[in-house]
C-alpha positions in Angstrom: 35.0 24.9 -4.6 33.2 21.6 -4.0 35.0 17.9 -4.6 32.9 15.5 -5.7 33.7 13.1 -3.3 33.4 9.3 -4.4 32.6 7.1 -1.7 32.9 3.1 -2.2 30.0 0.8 -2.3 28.8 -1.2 1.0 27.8 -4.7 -0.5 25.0 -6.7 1.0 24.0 -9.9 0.4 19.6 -11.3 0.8 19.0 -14.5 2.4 19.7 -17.1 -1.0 21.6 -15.0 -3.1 24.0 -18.0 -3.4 21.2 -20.8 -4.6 23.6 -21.2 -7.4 26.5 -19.2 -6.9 27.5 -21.9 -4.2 26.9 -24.7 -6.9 29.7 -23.3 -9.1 33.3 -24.5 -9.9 36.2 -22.3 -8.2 37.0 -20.8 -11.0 33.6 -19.3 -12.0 33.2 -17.8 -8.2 36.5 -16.5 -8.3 35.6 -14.6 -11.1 32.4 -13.1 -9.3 33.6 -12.5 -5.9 36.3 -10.3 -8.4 33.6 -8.8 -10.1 31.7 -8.4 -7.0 35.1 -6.3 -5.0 34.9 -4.1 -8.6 31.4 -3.2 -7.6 32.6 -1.7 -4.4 33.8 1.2 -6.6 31.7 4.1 -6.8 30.6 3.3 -10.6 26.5 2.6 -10.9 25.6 -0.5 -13.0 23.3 -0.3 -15.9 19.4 -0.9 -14.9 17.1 -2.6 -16.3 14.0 -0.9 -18.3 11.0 -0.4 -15.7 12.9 -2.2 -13.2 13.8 -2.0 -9.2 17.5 -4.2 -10.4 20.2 -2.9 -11.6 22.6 -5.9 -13.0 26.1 -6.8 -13.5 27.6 -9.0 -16.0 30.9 -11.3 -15.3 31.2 -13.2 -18.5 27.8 -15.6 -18.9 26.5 -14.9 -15.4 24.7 -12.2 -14.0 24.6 -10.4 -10.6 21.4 -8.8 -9.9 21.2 -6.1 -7.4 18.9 -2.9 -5.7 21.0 -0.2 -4.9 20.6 2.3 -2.1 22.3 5.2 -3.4 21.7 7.4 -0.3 23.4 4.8 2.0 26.3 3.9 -1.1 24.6 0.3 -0.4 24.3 -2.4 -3.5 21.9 -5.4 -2.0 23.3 -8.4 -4.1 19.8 -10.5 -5.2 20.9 -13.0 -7.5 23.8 -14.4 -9.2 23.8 -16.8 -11.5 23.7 -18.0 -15.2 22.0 -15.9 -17.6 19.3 -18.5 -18.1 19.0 -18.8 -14.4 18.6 -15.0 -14.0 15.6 -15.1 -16.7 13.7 -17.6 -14.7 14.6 -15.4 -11.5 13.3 -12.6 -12.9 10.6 -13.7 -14.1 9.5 -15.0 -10.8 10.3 -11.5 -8.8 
């Protein structure tokens, strides 16, 4: 008999992930960098419709991310407000 074995996630972070991320109060990264230990489970975010990101929500910000299943790697993209992440996306 086979076990499904669950492996954690490997997070990576793009060069600028943290244009805004680094401009945010303590508490507001504190509650992303817990969200972003949570997505080190193996558990696979919801994508987007005819899109290469898959994306996270922690309250009114988003965490925008490619994932590499065969390597159990999320690439974190963006994170930011949910207005910021339209005008990100939009630009991508």
């Amino acid at each position: 008999m086979n076990v499904l074995e669950l492996k954690p996630w490997k997070l990576e972070f793009i060069p600028d992930w943290d244009a805004h991320f680094k401009k945010f109060d303590k508490s507001v990264k504190e509650q992303i960098l817990k969200k972003l230990n949570q997505m080190k489970q193996p558990l696979q975010a919801r994508g987007l419709h005819s899109s290469k990101y898959q994306v996270e929500e922690t309250g009114q910000y988003r965490i925008a991310i490619k994932t590499d299943s065969e390597n159990r790697i999320k690439k974190i993209q963006f994170i930011g407000t949910h207005k910021q992440y339209e005008k990100w996306y939009k630009n991508q």
